[in-house]
Each structure stands twice: as C-alpha cells, then as structure tokens.
VOGU-3710 file (C-alpha; in Angstrom, 3 decimals, decimal comma):
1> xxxxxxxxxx> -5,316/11,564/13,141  -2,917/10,468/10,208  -4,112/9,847/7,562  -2,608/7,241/4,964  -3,278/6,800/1,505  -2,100/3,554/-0,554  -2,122/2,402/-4,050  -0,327/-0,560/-5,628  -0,107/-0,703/-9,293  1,131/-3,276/-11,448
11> xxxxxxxxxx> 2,580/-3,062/-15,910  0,546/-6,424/-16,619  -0,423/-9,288/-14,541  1,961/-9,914/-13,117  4,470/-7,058/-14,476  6,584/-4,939/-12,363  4,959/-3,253/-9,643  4,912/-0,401/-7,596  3,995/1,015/-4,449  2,548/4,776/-3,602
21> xxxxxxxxxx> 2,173/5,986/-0,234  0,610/9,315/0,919  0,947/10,107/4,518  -1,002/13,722/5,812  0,604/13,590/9,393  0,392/17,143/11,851  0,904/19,446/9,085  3,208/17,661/7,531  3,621/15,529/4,115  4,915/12,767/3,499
31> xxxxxxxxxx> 5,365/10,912/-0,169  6,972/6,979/-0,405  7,233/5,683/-4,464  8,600/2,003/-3,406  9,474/-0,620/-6,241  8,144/-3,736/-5,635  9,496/-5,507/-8,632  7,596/-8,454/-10,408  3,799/-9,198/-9,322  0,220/-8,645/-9,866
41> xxxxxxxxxx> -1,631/-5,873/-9,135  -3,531/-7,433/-5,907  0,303/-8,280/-4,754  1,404/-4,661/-5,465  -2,051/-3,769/-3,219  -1,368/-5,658/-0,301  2,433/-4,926/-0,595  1,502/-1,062/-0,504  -0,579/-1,083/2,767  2,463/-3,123/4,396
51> xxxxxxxxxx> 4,747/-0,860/3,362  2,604/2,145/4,103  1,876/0,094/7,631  5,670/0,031/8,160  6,428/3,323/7,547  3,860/4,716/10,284  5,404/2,708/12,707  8,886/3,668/11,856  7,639/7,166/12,481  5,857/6,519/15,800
61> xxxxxxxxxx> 2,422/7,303/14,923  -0,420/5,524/17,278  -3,468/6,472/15,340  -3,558/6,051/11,591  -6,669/5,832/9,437  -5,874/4,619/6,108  -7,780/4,841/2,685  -7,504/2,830/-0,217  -9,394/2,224/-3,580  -8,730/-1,506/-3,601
71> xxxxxxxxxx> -11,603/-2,926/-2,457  -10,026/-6,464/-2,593  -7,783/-5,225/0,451  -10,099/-3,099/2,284  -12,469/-6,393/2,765  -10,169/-8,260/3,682  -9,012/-6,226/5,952  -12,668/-5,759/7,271  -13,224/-9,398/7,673  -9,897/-10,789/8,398
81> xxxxxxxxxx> -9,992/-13,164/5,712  -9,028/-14,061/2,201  -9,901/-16,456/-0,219  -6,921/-16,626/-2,337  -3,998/-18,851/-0,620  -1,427/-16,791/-2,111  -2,878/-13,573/-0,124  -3,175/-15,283/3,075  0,670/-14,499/4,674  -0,040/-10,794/3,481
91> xxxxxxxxxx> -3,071/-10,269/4,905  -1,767/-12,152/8,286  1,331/-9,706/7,994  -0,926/-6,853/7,465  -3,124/-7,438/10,488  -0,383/-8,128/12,952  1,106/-4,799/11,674  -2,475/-2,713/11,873  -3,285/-4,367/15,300  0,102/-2,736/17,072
101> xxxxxxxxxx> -1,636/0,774/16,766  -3,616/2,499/19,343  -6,157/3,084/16,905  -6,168/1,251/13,294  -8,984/2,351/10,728  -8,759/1,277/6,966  -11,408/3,012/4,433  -12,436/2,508/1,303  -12,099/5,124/-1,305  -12,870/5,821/-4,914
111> xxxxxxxxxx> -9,916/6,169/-7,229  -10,810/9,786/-8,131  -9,468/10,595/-4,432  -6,265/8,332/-4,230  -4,691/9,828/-7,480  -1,777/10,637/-5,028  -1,065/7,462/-4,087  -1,734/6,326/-7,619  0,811/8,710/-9,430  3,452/7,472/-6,822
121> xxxxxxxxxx> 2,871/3,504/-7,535  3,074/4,905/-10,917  6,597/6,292/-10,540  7,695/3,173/-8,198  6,930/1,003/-11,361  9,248/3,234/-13,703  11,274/3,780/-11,526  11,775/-0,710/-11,270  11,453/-0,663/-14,639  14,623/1,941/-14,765
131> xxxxxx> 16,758/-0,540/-12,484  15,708/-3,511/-14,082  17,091/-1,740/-17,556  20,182/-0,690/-15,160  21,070/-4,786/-14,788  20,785/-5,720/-18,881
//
C-alpha cells in the first residue's frame, strides 16, 4: 500500500501558498514542495491532495491510502460534498482523480504526524515567495 501524506499551507488568508507531499511507496521516498501561489489555506488543502492525487497516477500506483490533518478535506472527501461554492470544482476534481484507483482510502490525521508534509508546504510557500521576489 502507498501511502500519501498532504499538507497545504497558506502566509495569510489568502497569502501565498504551498503544497507538501510525502509519498512512502515499496521502500522508496518520495518528497514534492509545489508552489501554489496566492490562496487560502483550505485552497492550498484541496490543491495539495490534487497534486499529491496526480503525482500517484503519474507514477502508476493502483492503491494509495492517503492521510491528511485537514479535516475540512478529509469530510469532504468522506461525504462527497461541500458547502462552500468556491470548493465545489476541487472537490469534483479530487473525486474523479481518487475514483481512477483500484483502491482509494483518505484518513484523517493529527498534525503531530504530518509534520512532513507540513515542512514541505512550508518550503513550497518560500520557495513562491522567492519567485514572486524574482519578478519585482
């Protein structure tokens, strides 16, 4: 089983934004600090389990079980629905994505086991932060 963990983190609200993926896959490691440039932190969530959904599928995998400490996402993911209109096309684009797996699980988790995933989201928003600097 893989096993994928996600954090999106945003400087404010919205700020710029960053995405951390942690991937445990055969042995293997794999780390993703992604950008995401100007959002809010729920955003930067959703935008982090696409991402992290993208990357498994560039890499083949068929089962994936992925943990994150947003609880916004992981119930939303658990009852395929969202309040907030503005979350709606993510969470559709998330599901489409999850349901092309053999076997999709989502979890939640408490931060104090995701600080992986954290400390990447937390590079991906310097590292925006450094290319936004790069355009002044």
């Amino acid at each position: 089983m893989i096993e994928v963990y996600i954090d999106g983190a945003s400087a404010g609200n919205p700020g710029p934004s960053g995405a951390g993926i942690f991937i445990k896959a055969n042995g293997e490691v794999f780390t993703y600090s992604i950008p995401l440039g100007l959002m809010s932190n729920h955003e930067a969530e959703y935008q982090a389990f696409i991402k992290g959904l993208e990357i498994c599928h560039e890499k083949g995998f068929k089962t994936v079980s992925f943990r994150t400490d947003s609880e916004l996402v992981d119930t939303a993911v658990e009852k395929e629905f969202v309040r907030n209109p503005l979350y709606k096309p993510l969470l559709e684009k998330a599901l489409t994505l999850s349901g092309q797996f053999d076997l999709f699980f989502m979890k939640w988790i408490p931060s104090s086991l995701n600080k992986m995933a954290d400390e990447l989201a937390r590079k991906a928003i310097r590292a925006n932060n450094l290319d936004e600097g790069k355009d002044l």
